[in-house]
MARLUMDO-922276 format. One record per residue: residue in one letter; y, x, z of N, C-alpha, C in turn. Coordinates in steps of 0.05 Angstrom, whole numbers, padded with zeros to 5 digits, always signed. Example, Ala and Ser with C-alpha at 12.3 -4.5 7.8 and 13.67 -1.06 7.14 Angstrom:
// MARLUMDO-922276
A-00114+00264+00156-00090+00246+00156-00066+00264+00156
S-00045+00257+00142-00021+00273+00143+00001+00258+00157
//
This chain:
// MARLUMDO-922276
X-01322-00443+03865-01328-00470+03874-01359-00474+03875
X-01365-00473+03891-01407-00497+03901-01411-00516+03879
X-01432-00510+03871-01435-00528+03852-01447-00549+03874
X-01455-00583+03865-01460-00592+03878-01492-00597+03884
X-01497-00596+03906-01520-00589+03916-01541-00620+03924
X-01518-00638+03922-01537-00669+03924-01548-00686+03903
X-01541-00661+03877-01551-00682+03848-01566-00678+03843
X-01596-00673+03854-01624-00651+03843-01633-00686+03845
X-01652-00689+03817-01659-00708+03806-01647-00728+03785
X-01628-00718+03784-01605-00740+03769-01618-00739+03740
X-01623-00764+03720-01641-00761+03695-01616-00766+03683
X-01618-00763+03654-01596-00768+03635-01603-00795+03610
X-01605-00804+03595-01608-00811+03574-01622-00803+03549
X-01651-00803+03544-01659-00787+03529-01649-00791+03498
X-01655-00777+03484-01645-00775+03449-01671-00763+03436
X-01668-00774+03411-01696-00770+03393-01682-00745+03375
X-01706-00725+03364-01698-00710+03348-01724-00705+03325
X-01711-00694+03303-01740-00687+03283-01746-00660+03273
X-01769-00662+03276-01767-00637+03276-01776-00631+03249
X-01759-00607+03231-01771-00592+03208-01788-00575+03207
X-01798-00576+03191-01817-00549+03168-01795-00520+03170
X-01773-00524+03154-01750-00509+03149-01742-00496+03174
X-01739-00516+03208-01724-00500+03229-01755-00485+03237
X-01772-00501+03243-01796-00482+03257-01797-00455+03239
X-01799-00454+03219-01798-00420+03204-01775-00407+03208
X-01751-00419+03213-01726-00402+03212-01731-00388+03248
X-01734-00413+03261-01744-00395+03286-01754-00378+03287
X-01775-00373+03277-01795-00352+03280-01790-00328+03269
X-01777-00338+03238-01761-00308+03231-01738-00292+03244
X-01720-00311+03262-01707-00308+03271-01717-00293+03301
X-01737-00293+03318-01759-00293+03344-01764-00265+03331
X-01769-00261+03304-01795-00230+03294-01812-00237+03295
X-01821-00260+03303-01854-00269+03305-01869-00277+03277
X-01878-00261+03262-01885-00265+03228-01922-00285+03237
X-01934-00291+03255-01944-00307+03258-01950-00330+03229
X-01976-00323+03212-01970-00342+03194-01977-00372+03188
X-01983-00377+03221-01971-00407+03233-01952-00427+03229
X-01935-00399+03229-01898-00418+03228-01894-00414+03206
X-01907-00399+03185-01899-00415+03160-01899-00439+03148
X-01879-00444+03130-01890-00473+03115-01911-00478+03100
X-01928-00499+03108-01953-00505+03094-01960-00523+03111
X-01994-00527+03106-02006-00552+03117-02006-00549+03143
X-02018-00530+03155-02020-00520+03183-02007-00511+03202
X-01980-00511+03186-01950-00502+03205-01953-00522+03230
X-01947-00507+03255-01940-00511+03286-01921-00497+03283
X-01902-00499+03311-01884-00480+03321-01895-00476+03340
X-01885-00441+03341-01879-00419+03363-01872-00432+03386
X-01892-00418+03409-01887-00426+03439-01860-00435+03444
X-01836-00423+03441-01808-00429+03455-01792-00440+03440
X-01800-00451+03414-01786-00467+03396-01768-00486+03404
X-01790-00497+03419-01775-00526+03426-01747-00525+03444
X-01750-00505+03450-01717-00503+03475-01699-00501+03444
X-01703-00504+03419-01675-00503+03392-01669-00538+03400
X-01688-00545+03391-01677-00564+03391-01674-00581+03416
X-01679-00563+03438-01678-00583+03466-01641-00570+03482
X-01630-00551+03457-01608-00527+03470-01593-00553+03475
X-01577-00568+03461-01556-00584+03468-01561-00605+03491
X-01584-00612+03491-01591-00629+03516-01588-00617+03536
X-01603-00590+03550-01598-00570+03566-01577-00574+03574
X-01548-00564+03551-01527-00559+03548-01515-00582+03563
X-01526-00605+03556-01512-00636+03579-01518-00629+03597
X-01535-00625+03608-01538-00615+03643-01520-00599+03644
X-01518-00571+03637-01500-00546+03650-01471-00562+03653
X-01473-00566+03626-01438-00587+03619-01426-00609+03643
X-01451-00621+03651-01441-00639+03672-01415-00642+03697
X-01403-00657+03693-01374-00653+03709-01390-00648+03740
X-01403-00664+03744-01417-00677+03781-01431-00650+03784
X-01440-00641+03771-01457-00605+03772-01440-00590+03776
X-01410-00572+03772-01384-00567+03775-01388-00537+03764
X-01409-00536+03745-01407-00511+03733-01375-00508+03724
X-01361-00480+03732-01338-00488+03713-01332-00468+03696
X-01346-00444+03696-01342-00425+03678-01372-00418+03659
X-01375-00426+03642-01407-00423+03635-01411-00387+03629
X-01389-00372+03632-01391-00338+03631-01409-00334+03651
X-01405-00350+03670-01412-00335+03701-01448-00343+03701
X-01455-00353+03687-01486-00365+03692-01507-00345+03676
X-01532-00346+03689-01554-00328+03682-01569-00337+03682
X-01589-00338+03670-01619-00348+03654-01632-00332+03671
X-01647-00347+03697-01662-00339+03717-01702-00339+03708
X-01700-00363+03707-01736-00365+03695-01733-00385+03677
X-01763-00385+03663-01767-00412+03638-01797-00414+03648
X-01799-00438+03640-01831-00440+03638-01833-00473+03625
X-01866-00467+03614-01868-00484+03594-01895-00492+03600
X-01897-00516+03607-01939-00528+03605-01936-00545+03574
X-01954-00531+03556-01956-00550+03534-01985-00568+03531
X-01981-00593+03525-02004-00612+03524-02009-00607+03484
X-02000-00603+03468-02010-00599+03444-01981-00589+03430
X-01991-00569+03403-01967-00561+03394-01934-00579+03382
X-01916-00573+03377-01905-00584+03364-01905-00577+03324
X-01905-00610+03307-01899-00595+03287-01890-00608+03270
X-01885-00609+03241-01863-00612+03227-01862-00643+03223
X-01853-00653+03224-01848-00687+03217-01845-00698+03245
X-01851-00683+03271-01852-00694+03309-01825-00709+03299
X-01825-00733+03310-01794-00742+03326-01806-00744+03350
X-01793-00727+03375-01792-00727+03397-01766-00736+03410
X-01783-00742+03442-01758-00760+03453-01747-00737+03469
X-01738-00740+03478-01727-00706+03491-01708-00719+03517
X-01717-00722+03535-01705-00730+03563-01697-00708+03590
X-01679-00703+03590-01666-00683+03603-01668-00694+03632
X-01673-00672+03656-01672-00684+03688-01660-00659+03700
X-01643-00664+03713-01626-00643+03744-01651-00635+03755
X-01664-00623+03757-01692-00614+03773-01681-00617+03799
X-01666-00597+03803-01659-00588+03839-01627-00575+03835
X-01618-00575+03857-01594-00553+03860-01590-00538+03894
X-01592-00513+03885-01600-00499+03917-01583-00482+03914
X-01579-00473+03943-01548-00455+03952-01571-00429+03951
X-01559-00408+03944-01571-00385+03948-01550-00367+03958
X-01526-00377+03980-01502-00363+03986-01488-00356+03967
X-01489-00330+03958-01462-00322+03938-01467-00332+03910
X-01492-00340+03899-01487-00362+03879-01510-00385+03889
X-01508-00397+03857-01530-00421+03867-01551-00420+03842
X-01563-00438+03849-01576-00447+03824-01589-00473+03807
X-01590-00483+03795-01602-00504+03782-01627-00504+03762
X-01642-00528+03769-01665-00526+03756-01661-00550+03727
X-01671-00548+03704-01666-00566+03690-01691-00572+03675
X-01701-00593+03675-01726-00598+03670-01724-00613+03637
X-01733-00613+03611-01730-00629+03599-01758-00640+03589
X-01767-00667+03578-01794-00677+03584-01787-00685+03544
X-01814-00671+03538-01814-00678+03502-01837-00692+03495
X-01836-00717+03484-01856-00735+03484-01856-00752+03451
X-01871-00755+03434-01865-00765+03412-01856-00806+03417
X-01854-00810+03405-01837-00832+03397-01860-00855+03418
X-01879-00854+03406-01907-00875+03418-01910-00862+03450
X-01901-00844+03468-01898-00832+03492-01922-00810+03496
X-01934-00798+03475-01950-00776+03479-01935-00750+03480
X-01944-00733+03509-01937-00719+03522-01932-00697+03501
X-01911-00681+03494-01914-00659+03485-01915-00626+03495
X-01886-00623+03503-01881-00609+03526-01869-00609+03542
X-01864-00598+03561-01846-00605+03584-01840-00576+03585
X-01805-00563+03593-01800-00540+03597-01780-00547+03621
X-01778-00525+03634-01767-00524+03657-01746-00493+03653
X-01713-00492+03657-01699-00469+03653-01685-00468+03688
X-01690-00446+03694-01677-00442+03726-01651-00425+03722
X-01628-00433+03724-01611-00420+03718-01587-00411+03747
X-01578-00372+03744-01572-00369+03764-01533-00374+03763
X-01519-00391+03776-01490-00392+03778-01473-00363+03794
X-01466-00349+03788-01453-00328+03803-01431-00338+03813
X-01421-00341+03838-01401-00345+03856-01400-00376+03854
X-01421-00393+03858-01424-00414+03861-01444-00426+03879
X-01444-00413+03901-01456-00415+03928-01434-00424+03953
X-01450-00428+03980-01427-00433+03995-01418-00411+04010
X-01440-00378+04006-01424-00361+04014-01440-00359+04040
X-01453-00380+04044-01467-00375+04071-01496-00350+04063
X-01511-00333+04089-01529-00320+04091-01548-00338+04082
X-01562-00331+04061-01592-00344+04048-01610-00324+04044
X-01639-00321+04056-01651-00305+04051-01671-00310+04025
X-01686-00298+04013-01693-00295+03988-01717-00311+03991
X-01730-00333+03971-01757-00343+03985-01782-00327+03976
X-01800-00336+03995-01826-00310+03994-01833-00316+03962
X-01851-00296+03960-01873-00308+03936-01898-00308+03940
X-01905-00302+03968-01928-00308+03975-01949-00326+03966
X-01974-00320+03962-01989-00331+03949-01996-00336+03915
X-01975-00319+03906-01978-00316+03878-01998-00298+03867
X-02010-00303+03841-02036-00296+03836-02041-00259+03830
X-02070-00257+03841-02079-00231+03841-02075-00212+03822
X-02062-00193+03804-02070-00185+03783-02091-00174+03783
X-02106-00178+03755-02137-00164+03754-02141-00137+03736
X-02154-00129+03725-02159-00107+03704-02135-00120+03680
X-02135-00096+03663-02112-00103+03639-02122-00107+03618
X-02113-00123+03607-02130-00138+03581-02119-00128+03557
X-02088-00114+03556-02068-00105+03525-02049-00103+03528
X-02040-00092+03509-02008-00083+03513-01997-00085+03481
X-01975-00084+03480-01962-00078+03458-01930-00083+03463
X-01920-00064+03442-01900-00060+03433-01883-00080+03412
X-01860-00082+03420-01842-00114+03408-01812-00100+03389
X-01803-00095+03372-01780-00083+03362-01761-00107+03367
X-01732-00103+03381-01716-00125+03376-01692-00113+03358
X-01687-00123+03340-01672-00111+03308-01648-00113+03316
X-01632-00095+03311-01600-00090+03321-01586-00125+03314
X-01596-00134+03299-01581-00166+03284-01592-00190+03299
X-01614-00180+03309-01628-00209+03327-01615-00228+03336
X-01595-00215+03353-01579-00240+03365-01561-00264+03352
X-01552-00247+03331-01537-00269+03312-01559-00282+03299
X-01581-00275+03293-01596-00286+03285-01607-00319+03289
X-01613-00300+03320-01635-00316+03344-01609-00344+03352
X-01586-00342+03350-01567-00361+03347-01560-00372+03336
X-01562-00366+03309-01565-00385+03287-01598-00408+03292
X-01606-00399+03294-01634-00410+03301-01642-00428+03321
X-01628-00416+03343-01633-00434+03376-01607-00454+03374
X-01591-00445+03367-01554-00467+03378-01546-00451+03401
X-01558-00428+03412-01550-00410+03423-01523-00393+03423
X-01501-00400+03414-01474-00382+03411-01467-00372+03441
X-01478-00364+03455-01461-00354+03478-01444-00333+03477
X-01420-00323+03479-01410-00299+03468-01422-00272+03480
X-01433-00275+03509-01444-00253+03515-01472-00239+03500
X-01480-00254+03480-01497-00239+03464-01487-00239+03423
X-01458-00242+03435-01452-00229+03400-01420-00218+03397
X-01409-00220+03423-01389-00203+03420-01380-00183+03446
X-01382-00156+03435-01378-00136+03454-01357-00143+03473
X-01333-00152+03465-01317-00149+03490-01316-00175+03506
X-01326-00197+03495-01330-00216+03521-01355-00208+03538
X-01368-00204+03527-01397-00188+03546-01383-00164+03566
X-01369-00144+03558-01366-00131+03572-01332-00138+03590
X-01316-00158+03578-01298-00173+03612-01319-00189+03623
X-01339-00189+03632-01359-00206+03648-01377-00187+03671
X-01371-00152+03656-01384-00136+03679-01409-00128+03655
X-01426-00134+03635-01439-00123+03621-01437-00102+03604
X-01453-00078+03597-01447-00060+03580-01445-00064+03561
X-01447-00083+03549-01445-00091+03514-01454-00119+03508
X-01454-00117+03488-01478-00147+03479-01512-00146+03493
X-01519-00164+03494-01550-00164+03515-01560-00182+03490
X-01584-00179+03488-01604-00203+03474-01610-00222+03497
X-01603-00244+03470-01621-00276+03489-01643-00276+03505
X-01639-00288+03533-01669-00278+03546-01695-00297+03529
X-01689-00323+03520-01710-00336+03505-01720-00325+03481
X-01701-00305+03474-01707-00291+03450-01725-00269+03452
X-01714-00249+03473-01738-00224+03480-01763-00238+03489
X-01759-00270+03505-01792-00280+03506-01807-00285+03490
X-01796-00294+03462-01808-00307+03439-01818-00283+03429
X-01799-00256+03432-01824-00229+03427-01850-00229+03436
X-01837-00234+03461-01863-00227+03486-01890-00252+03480
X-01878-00279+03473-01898-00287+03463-01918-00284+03448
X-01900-00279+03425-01915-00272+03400-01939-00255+03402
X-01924-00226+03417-01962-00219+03425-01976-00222+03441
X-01971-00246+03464-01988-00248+03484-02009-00273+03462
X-01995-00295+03436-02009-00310+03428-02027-00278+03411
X-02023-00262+03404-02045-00252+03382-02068-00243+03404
X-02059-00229+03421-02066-00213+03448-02089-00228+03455
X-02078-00257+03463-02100-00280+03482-02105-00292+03469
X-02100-00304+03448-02111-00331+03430-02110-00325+03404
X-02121-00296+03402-02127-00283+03365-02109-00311+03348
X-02078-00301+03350-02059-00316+03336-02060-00342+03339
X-02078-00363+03359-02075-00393+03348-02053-00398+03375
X-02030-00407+03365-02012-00413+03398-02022-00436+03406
X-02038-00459+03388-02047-00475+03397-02069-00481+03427
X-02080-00456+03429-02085-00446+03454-02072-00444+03485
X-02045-00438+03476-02023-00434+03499-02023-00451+03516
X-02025-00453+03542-02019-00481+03549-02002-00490+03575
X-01989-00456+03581-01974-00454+03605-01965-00433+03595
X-01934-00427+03598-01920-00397+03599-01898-00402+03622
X-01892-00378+03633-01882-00380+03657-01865-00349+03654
X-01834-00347+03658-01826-00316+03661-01812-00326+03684
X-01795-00300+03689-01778-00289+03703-01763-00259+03696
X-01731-00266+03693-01721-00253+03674-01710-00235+03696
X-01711-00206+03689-01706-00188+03719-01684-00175+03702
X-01678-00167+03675-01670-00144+03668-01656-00151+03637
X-01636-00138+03640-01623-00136+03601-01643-00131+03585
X-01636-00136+03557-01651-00120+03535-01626-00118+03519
X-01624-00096+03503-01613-00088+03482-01618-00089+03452
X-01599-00103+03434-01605-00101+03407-01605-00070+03407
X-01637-00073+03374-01633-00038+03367-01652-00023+03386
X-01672-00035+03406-01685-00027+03422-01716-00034+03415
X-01731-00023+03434-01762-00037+03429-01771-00044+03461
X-01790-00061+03462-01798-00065+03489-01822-00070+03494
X-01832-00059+03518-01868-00064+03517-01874-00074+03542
X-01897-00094+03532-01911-00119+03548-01934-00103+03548
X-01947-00104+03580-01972-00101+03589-01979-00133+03600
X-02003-00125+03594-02020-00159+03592-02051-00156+03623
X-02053-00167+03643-02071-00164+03661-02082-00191+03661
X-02102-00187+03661-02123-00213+03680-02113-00226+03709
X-02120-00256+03707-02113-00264+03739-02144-00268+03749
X-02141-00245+03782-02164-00243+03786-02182-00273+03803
X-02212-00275+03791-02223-00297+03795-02210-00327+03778
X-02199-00315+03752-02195-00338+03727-02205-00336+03711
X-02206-00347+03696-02224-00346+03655-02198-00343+03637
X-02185-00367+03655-02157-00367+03630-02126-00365+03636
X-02126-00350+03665-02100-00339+03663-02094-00315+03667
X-02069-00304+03659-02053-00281+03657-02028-00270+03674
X-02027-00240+03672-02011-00238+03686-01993-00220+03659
X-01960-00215+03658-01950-00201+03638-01934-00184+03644
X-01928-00166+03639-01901-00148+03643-01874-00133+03625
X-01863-00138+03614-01845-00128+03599-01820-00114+03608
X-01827-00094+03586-01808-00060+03602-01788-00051+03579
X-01771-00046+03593-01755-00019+03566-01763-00001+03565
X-01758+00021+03540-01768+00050+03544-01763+00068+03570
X-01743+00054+03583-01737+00073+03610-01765+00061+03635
X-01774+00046+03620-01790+00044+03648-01782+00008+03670
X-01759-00001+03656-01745-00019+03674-01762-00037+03665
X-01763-00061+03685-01778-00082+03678-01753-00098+03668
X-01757-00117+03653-01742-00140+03647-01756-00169+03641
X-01782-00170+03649-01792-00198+03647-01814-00185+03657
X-01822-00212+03672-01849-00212+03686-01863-00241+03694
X-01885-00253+03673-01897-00265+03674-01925-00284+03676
X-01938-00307+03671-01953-00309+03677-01960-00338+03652
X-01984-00335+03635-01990-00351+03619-02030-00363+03628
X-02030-00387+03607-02062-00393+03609-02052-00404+03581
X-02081-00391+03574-02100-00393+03550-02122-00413+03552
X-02137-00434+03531-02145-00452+03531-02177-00433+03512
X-02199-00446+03513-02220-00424+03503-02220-00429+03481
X-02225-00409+03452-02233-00416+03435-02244-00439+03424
//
């Protein structure tokens, strides 16, 4: 069934949430990101992708929506994320957390939806805004859609770092306890594999929160408070029990943006992104 393609904009009802000391560290332990930021203490912030824990169930109203006609949530794929942050989040935030339909576009044999959610503290100061593009398989109209350009996307320049990310055979149960993330395709082998997958896959927000972690040590000598745009695109599985490596480039003719790449040991790409850093 098409999902429907005339509800791009539709806003929801926002809801307040608070945020702990206790979830921002469990994230992070949960992420691998030992960052000693996200510990508890005076100076605790959360980790770049935090905020999608406590923004999962709101999300979750969008996908959930009857008028949207998702009807099998097996069939959906975590296409891109991206995130502009105006200042960190941290322990005591009540944020308002307002969910929006971004868009809904036919891409023939499936579709996709954009879901925007806008995080703002109580008095209306901006926090972050994240955006999840998510792909529907067999939820197109089937018609010929050609792929859109990407023309005009930024130069890569010389390479600025790299490093290596371990994701721990347990992550995923982890990273689910942590996010509200239970999808079965990342904690039980045989629903993952009646869906066409080889096994269990790690969370794509999860291998990012790797990928974060060292693009914040990489570009902003550990302060994420720096961060102020992250942007992926998820090409590829990752495997619990694996390691994965991010190469880090310059965008040519910028000060403060990036270009990223993250690979399996075979060489495959599975994320490919693009961040800005704020100066020292």
């Amino acid at each position: 069934m098409a999902l429907n393609f005339d509800l791009g904009g539709k806003r929801y009802d926002p809801v307040e949430v608070t945020v702990t000391a206790d979830h921002i560290a469990q994230y992070a332990l949960a992420s691998g990101d030992d960052n000693p930021r996200y510990a508890i203490g005076p100076d605790q912030v959360a980790s770049p992708v935090f905020v999608v824990a406590p923004g999962f169930g709101e999300m979750g109203r969008v996908t959930a929506d009857p008028e949207l006609g998702v009807d099998n949530p097996l069939m959906i794929v975590h296409g891109e994320q991206e995130f502009r942050y105006y200042r960190p989040v941290r322990p005591g935030d009540t944020l308002t957390l307002t969910p929006v339909l971004d868009r809904v576009e036919d891409k023939g044999s499936g579709a996709i939806f954009v879901t925007k959610m806008e995080a703002a503290t109580s008095s209306g100061e901006p926090v972050v805004d994240f955006w999840a593009t998510i792909f529907v398989r067999g939820a197109g109209s089937g018609a010929d859609r050609k792929s859109s350009s990407r023309d005009g996307e930024p130069t890569k320049g010389a390479e600025v770092g790299r490093f290596v990310s371990k994701v721990d055979e347990d992550m995923p149960s982890r990273y689910a306890e942590a996010s509200g993330d239970h999808n079965p395709i990342h904690l039980d082998d045989s629903v993952a594999k009646a869906v066409g997958l080889p096994g269990v896959i790690n969370h794509g927000l999860g291998t990012l929160s790797l990928a974060a972690a060292g693009l914040v040590n990489e570009l902003a000598q550990g302060d994420p408070g720096r961060l102020t745009h992250l942007k992926v695109r998820f090409t590829d599985m990752v495997f619990p029990g694996s390691e994965i490596f991010t190469t880090v480039w310059g965008i040519e003719g910028s000060d403060s943006g990036f270009l990223f790449e993250t690979t399996r040991p075979d060489g495959t790409a599975v994320m490919a992104g693009s961040a800005e850093v704020s100066p020292a």
